[in-house]
Residue frames as qw, qx, qy, qz and C-alpha x, y, z in Angstrom:
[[0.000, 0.890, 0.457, 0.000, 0.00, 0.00, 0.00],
 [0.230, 0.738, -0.003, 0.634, 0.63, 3.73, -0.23],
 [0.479, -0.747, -0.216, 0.408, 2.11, 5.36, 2.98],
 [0.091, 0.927, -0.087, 0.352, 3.93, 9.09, 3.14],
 [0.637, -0.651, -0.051, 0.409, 7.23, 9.53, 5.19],
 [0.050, -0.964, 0.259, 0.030, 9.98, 11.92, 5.75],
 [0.968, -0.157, 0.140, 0.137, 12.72, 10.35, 3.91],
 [0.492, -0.336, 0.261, 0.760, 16.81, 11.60, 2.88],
 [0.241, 0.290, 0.700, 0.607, 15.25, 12.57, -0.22],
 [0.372, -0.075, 0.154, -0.912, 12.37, 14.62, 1.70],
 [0.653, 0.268, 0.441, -0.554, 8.47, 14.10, 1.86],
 [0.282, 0.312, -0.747, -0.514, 7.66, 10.59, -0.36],
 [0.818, -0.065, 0.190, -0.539, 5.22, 8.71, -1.26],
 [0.144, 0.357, -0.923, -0.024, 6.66, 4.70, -1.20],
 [0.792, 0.002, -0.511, -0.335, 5.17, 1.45, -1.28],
 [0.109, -0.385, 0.846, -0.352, 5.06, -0.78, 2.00],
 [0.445, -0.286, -0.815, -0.237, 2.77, -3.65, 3.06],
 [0.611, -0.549, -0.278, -0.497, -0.39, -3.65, 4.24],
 [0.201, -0.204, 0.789, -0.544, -0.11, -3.68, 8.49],
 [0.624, -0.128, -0.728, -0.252, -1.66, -7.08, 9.10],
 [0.491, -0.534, 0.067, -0.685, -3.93, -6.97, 12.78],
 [0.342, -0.092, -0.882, 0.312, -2.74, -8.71, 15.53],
 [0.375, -0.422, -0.714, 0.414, -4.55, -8.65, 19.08],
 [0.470, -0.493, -0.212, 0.700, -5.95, -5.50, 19.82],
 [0.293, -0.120, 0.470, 0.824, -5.84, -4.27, 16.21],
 [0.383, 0.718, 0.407, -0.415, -8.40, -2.20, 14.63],
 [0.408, 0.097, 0.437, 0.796, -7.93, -1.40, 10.67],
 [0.215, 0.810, 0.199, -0.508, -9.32, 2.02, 9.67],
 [0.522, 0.217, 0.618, 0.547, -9.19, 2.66, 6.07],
 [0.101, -0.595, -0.223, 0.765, -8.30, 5.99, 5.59],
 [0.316, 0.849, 0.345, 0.246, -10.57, 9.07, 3.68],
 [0.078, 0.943, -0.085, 0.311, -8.59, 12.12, 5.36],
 [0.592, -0.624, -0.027, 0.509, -5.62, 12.93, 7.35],
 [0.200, 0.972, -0.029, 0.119, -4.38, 16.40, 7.66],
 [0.776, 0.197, -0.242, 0.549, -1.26, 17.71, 7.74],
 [0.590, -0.732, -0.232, 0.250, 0.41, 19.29, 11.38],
 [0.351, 0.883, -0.281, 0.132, 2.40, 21.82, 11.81],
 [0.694, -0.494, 0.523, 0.030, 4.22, 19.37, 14.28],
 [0.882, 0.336, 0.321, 0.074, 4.88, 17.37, 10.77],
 [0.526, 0.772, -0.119, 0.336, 6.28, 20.07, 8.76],
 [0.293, -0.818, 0.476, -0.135, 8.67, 20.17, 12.12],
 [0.881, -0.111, 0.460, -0.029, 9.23, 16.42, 11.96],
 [0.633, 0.773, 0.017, 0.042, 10.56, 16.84, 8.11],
 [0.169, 0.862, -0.360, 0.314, 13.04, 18.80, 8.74],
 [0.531, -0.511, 0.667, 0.110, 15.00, 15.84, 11.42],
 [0.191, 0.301, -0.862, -0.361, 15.53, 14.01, 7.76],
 [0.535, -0.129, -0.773, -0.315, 14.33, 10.31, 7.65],
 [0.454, -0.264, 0.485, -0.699, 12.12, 8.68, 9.82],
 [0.022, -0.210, 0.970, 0.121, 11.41, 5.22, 10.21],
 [0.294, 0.453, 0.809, -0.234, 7.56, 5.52, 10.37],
 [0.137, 0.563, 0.572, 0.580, 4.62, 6.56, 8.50],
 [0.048, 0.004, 0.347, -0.936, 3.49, 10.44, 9.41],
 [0.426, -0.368, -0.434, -0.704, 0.02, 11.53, 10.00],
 [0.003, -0.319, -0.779, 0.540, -2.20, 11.73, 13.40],
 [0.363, 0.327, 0.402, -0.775, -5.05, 13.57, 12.46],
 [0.072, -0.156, 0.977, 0.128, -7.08, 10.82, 10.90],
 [0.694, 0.169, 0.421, -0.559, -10.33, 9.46, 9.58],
 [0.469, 0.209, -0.572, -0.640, -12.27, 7.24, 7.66],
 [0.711, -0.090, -0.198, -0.669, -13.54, 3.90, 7.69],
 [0.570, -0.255, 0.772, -0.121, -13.84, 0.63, 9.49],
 [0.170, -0.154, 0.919, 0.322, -14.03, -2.81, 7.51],
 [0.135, 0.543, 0.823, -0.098, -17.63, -3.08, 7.86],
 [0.373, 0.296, 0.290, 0.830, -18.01, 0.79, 7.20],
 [0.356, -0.893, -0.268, -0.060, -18.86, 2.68, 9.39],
 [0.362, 0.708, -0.141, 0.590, -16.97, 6.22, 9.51],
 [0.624, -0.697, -0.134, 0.326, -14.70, 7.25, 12.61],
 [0.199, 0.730, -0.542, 0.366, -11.76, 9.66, 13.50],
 [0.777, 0.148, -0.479, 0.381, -8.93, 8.32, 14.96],
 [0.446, -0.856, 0.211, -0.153, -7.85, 9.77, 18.50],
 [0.791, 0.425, -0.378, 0.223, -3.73, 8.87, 17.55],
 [0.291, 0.612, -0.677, 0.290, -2.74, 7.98, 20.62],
 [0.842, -0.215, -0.453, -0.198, -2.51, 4.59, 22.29],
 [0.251, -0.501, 0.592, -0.579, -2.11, 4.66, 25.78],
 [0.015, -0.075, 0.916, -0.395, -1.44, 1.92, 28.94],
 [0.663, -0.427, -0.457, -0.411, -5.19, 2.01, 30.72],
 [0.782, -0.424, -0.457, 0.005, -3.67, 1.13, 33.61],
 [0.583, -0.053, -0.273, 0.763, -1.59, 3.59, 34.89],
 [0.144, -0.569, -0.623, 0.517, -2.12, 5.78, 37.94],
 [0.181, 0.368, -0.222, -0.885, -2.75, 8.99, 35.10],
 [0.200, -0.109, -0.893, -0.389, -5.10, 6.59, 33.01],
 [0.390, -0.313, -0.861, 0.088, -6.88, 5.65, 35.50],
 [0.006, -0.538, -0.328, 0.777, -7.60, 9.30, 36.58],
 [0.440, 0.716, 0.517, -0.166, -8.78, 10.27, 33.34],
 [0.172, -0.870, 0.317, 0.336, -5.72, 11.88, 32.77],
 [0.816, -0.142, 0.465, 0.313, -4.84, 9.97, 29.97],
 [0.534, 0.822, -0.150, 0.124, -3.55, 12.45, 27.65],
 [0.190, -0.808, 0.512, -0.219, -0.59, 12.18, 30.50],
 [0.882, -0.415, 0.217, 0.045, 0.13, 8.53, 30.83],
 [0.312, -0.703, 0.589, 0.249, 3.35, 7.08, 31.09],
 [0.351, -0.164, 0.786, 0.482, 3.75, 5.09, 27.84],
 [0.630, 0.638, 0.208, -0.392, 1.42, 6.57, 25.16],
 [0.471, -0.020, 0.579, 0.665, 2.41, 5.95, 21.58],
 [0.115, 0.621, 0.062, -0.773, 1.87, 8.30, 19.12],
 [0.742, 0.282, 0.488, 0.363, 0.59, 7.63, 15.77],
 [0.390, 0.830, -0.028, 0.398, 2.71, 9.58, 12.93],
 [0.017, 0.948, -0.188, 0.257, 5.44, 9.68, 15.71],
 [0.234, -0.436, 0.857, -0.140, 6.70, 7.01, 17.18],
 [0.558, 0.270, 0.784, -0.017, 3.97, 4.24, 15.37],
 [0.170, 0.281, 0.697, 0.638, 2.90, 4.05, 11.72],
 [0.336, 0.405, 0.469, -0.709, 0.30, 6.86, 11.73],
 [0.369, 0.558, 0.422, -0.612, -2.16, 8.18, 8.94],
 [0.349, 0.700, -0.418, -0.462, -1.20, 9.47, 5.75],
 [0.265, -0.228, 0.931, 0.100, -1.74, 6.00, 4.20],
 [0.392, -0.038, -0.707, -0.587, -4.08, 3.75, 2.79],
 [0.746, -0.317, -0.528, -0.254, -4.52, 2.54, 5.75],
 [0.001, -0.421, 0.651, -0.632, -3.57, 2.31, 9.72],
 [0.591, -0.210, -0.774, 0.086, -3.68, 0.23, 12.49],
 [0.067, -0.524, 0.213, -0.822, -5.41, 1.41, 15.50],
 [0.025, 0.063, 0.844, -0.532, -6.82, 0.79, 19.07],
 [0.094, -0.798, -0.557, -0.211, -10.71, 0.35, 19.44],
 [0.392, -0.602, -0.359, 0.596, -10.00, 2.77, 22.26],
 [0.060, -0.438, 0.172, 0.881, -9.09, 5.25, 19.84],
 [0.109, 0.549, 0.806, 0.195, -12.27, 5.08, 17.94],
 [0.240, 0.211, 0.097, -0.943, -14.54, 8.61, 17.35],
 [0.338, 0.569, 0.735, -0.145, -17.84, 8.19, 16.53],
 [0.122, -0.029, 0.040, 0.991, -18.85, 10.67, 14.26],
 [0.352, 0.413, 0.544, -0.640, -22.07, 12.57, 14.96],
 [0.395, 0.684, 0.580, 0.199, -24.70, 13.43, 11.85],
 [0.018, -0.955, -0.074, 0.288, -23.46, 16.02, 10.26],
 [0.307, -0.784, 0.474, 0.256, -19.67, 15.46, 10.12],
 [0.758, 0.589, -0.148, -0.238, -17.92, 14.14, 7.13],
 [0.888, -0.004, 0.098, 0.449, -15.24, 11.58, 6.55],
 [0.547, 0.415, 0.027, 0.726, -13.02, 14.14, 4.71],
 [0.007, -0.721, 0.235, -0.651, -13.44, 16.94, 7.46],
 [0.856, -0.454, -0.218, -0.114, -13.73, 14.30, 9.97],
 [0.729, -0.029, -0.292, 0.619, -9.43, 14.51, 10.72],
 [0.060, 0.604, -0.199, 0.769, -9.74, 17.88, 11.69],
 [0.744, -0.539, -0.344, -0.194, -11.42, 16.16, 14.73],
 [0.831, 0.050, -0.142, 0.536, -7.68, 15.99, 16.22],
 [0.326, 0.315, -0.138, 0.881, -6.77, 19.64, 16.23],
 [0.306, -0.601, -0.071, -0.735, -9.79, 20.96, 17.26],
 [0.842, -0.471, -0.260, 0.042, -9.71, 18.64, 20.55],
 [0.615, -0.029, -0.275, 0.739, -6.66, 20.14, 21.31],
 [0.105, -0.298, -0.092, -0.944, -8.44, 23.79, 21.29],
 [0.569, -0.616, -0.247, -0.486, -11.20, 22.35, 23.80],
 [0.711, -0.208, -0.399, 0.541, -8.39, 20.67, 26.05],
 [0.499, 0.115, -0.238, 0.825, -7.14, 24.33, 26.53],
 [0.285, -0.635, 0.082, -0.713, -10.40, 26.19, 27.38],
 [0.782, -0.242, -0.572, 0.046, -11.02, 23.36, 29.42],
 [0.690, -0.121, -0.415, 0.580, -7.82, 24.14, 31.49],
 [0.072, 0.293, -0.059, 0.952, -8.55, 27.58, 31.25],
 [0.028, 0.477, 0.758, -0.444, -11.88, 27.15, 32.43],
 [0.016, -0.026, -0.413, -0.910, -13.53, 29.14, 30.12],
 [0.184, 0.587, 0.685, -0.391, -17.38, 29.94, 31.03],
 [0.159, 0.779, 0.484, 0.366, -20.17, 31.42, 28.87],
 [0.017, -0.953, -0.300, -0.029, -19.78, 35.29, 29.12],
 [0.689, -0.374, 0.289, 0.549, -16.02, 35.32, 29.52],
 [0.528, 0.796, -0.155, -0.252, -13.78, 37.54, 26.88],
 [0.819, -0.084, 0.453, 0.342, -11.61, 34.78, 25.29],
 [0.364, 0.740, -0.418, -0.381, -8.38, 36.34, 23.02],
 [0.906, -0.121, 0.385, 0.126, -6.86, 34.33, 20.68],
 [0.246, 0.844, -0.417, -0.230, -3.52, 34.71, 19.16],
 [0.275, -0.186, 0.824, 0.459, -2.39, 32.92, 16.20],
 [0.501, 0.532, -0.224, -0.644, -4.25, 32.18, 12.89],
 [0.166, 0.224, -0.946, -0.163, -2.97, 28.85, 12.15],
 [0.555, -0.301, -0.766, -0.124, -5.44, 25.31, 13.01],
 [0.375, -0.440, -0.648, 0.496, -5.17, 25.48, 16.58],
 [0.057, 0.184, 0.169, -0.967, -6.09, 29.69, 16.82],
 [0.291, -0.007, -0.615, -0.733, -8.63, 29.08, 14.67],
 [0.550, -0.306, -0.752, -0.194, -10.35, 26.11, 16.19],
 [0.187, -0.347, -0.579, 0.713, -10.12, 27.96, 19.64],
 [0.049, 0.012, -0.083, -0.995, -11.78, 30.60, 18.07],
 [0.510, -0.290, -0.752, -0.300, -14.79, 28.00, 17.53],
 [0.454, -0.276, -0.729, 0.431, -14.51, 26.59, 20.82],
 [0.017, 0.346, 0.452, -0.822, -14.97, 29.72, 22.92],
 [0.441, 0.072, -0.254, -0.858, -18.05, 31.38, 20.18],
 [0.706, -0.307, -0.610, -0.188, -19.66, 27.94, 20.99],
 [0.462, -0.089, -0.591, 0.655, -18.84, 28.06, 24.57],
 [0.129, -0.916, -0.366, -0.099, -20.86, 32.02, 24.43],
 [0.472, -0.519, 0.051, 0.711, -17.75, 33.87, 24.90],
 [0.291, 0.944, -0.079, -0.137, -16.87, 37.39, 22.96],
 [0.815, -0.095, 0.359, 0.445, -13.68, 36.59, 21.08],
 [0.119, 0.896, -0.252, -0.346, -11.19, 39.00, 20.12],
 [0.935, 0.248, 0.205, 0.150, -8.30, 37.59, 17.66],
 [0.060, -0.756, 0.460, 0.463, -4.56, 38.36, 16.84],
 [0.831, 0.270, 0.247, 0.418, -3.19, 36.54, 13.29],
 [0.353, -0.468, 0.342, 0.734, -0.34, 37.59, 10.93],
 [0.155, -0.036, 0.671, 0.724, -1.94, 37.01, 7.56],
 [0.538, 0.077, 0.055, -0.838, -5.38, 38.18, 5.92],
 [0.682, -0.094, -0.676, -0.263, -6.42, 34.56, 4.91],
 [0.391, -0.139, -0.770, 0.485, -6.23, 34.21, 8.94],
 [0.226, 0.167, 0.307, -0.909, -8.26, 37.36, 9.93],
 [0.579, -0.038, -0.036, -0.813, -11.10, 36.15, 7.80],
 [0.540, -0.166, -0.824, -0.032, -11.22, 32.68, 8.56],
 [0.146, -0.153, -0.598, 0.773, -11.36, 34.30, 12.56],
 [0.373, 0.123, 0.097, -0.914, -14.02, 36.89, 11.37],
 [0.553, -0.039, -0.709, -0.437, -16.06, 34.11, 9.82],
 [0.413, -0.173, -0.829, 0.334, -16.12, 32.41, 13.09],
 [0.320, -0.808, -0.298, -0.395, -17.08, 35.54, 14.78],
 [0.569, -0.546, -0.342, 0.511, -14.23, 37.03, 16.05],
 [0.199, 0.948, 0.120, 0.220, -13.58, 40.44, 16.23],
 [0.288, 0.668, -0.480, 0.491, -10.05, 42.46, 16.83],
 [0.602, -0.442, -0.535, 0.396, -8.59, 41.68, 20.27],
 [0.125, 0.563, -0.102, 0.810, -9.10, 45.03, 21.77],
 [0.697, -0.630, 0.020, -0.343, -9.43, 45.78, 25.63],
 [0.115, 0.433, -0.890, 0.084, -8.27, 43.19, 27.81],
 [0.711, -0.104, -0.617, -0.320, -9.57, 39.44, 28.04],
 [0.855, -0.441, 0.167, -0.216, -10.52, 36.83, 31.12],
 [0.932, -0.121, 0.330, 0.090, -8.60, 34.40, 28.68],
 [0.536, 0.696, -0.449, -0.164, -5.94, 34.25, 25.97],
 [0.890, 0.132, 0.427, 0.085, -4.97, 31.26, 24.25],
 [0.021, -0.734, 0.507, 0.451, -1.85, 31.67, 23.11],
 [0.925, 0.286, 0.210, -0.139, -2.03, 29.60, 19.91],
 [0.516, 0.821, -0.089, -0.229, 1.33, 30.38, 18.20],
 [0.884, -0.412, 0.036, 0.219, 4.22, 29.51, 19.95],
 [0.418, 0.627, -0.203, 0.625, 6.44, 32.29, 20.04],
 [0.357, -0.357, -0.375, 0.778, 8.23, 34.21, 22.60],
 [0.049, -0.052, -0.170, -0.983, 6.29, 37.33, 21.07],
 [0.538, -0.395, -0.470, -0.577, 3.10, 35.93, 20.64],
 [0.579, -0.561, -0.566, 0.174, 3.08, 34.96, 24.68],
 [0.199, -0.096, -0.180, 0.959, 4.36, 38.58, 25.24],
 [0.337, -0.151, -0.250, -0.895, 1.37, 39.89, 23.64],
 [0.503, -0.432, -0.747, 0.052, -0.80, 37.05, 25.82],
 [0.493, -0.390, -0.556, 0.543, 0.54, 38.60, 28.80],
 [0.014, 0.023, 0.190, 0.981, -0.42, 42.17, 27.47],
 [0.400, -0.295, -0.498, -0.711, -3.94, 41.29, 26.70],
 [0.618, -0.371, -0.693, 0.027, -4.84, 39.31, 29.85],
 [0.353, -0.749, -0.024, -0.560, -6.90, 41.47, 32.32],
 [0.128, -0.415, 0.746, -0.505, -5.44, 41.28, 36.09],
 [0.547, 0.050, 0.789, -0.275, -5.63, 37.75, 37.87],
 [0.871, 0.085, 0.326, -0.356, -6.30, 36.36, 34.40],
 [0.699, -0.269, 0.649, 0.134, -5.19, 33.30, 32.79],
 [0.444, 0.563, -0.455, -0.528, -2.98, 32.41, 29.80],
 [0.930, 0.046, 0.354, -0.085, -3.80, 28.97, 28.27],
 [0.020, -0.655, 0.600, 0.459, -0.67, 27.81, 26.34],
 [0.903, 0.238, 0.311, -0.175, -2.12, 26.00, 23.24],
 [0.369, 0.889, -0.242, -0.119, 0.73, 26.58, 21.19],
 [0.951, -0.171, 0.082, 0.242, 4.24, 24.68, 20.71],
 [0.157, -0.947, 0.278, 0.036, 7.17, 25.68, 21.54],
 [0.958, 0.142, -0.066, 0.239, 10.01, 24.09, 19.24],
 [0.485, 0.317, -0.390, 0.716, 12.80, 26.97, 20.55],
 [0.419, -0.102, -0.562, 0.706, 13.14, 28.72, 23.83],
 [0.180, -0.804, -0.528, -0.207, 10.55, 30.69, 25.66],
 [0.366, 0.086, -0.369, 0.850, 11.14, 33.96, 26.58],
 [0.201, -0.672, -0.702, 0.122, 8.83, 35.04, 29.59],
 [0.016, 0.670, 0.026, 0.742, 7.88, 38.67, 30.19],
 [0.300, -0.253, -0.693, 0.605, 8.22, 38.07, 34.22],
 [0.071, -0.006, -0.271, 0.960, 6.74, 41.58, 35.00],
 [0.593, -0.251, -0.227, -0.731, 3.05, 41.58, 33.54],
 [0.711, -0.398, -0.555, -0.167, 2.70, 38.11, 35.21],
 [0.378, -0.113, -0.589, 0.705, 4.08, 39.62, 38.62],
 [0.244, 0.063, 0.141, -0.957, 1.98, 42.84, 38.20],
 [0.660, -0.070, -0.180, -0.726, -1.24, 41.37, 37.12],
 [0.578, -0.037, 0.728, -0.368, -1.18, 38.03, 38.92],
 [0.642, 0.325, -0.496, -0.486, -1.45, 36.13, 35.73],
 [0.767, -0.156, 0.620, -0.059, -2.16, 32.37, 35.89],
 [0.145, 0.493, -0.775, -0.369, -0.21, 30.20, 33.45],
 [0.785, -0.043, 0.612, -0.083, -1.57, 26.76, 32.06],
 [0.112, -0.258, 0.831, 0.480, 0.36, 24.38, 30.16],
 [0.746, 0.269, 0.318, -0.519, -1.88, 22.54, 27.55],
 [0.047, 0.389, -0.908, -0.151, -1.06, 19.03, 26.09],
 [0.253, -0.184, -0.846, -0.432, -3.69, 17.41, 23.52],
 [0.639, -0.204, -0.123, -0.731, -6.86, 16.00, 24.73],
 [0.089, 0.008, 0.931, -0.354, -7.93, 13.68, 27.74],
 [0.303, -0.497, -0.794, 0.178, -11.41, 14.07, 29.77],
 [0.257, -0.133, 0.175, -0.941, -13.34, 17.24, 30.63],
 [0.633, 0.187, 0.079, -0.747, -16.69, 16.91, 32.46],
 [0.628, 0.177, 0.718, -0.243, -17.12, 12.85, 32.03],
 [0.643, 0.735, 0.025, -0.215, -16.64, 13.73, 28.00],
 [0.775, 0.051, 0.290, 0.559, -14.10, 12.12, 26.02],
 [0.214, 0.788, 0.034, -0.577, -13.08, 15.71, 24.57],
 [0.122, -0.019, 0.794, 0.596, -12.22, 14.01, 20.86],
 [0.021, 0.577, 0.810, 0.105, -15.56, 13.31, 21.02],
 [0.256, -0.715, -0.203, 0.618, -16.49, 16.55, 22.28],
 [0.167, -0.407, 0.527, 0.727, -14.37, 18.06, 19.30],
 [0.164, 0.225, 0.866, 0.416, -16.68, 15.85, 16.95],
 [0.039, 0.569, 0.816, -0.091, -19.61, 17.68, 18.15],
 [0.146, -0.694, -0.066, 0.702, -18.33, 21.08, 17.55],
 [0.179, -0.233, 0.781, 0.551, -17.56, 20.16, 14.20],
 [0.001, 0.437, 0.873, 0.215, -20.79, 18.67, 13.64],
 [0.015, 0.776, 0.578, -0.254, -22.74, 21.57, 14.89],
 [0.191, 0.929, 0.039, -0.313, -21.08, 24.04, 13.41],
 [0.856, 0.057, 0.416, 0.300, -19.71, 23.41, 10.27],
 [0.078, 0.993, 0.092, 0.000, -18.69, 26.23, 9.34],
 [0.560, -0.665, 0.448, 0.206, -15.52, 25.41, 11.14],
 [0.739, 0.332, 0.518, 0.275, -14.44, 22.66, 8.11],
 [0.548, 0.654, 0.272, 0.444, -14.48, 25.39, 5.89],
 [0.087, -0.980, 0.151, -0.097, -12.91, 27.92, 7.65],
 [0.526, -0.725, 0.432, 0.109, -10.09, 25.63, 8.35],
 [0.676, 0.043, 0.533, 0.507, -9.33, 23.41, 5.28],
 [0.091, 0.749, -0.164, -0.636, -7.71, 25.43, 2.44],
 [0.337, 0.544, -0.664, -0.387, -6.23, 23.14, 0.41],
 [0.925, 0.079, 0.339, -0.152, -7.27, 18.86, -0.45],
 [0.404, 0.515, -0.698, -0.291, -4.81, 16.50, -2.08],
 [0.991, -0.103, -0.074, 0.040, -4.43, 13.09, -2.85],
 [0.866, -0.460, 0.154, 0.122, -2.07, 10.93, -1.23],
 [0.783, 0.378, 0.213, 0.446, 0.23, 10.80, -4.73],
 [0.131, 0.859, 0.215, 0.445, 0.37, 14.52, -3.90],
 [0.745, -0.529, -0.134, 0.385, 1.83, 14.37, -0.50],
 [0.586, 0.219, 0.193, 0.756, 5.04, 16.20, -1.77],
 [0.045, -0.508, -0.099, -0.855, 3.32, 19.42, -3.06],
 [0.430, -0.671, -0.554, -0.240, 0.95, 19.13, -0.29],
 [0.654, -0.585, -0.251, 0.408, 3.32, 19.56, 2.18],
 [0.298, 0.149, 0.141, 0.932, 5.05, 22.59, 0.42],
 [0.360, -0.669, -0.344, -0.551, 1.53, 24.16, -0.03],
 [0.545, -0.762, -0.312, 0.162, 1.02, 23.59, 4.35],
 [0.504, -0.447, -0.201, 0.711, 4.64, 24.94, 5.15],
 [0.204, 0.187, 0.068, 0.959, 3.82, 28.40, 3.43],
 [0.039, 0.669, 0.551, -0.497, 1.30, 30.03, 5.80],
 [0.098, -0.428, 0.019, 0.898, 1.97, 33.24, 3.83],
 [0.194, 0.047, -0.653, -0.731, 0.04, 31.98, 0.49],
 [0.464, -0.099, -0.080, -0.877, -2.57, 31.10, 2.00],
 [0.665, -0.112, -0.736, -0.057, -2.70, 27.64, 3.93],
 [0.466, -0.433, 0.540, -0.550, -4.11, 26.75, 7.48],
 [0.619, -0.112, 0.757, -0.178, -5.00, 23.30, 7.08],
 [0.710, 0.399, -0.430, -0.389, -4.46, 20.83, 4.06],
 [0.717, -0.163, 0.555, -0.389, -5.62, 17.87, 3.98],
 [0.068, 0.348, -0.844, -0.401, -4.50, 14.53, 2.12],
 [0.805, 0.034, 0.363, -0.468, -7.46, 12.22, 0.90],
 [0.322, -0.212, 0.898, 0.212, -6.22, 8.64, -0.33]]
């Protein structure tokens, strides 16, 4: 079968064999899986002995459509077993340390099954993934109907926060860098970030773009770090000394509230679908992989989320 990795040569599409199910083994036979900006970071360490891709859908054997929640975890450790299992102590990752998506196919846990609701398509169904990372972080933030929630960045993850809190009932201001970001945001219903907020969701992962958190965030309130942070953070000590800022880390998607929040993610999606199209820009096939990934790593023309459909 077709699979995508990051080989001496760069991003290629190559020929392995079908992953035959042992114990345990769910095949999912894939319609979508997008491409991360964690990927286009992954690239760039050369080869890699697996297949990439975590944000995942399509279809069981029998057919019936699911996303993929790409990451198999213990159960039985003391994080597991709190619900906390975005934290346990031997998760695997697919598209990072296991064969992930960007295939014909992939092996997966039932556990990591999504339903998807009515509404939600196979082919917008991987986006299920990112946006569960954007409800992990109001989550932590605690984020409550009437709240002003900023969000800065423009990419998947700013974006899909931008959902999250306008479902949630929050007023949502918005920082990006490029105009194909400001009107995906304004679509969503955010307006400028002007004032100062309850929340900000730093989405970008800069040392600038968590300066300008700590700028926007009204005394005693809290920045959610949804962003990733692939060089050094530099903190602005002073605003969080003067304003009593609270810091939370955020890191994927567990449990919120007795809700799987993948699932959770599915339903945001599904109700407001809008989102889909504000967030995919660009669709290839699999053969495409190559350009595709050129197309994702230039934010500046006009990608937030492209997606690869086998």
């Amino acid at each position: 079968m077709r699979a995508v990795r990051s080989t001496e040569a760069g991003v290629a599409v190559v020929d392995v064999g079908a992953p035959e199910p042992g114990e345990g083994d769910v095949r999912v036979r894939v319609g979508a899986s997008g491409i991360c900006g964690s990927d286009l970071h992954l690239i760039g360490w050369g080869a890699l002995p697996v297949t990439l891709g975590h944000e995942v859908a399509g279809w069981l054997d029998d057919g019936t459509p699911v996303a993929v929640e790409p990451v198999r975890r213990c159960g039985t450790c003391e994080r597991c077993r709190s619900g906390d299992t975005h934290l346990c102590r031997s998760a695997v990752t697919l598209g990072v340390t296991a064969d992930g998506g960007m295939a014909d196919e992939v092996l997966v846990g039932p556990e990591c099954l999504v339903p998807l609701p009515d509404g939600l398509a196979v082919g917008d169904a991987g986006l299920v993934e990112p946006v569960a990372c954007a409800v992990h972080a109001l989550a932590r933030a605690r984020v409550e109907a009437g709240m002003r929630v900023a969000v800065i960045g423009g990419g998947t993850l700013g974006v899909a926060a931008v959902a999250a809190a306008r479902d949630a009932g929050c007023e949502v201001g918005a920082v990006t860098r490029h105009p194909h970001q400001a009107a995906a945001v304004e679509a969503l219903g955010a307006g400028p970030a002007e004032g100062r907020f309850d929340v900000v969701v730093e989405a970008a992962g800069t040392s600038s773009a968590f300066a300008e958190a700590t700028r926007l965030a009204r005394t005693r309130g809290t920045v959610a770090v949804l962003g990733t942070y692939w060089d050094e953070l530099t903190v602005p000590a002073m605003p969080l000394s003067l304003k009593e800022l609270d810091v939370v880390g955020c890191l994927a998607y567990g449990h919120h509230g007795g809700e799987r929040e993948v699932e959770a993610a599915a339903g945001l999606l599904a109700r407001r679908p809008e989102l889909a199209g504000a967030l995919v820009t660009h669709r290839f096939g699999l053969d495409d992989a190559p350009e595709a990934f050129r197309v994702a790593g230039d934010r500046a023309a006009g990608a937030i989320k492209v997606v690869l459909e086998p």
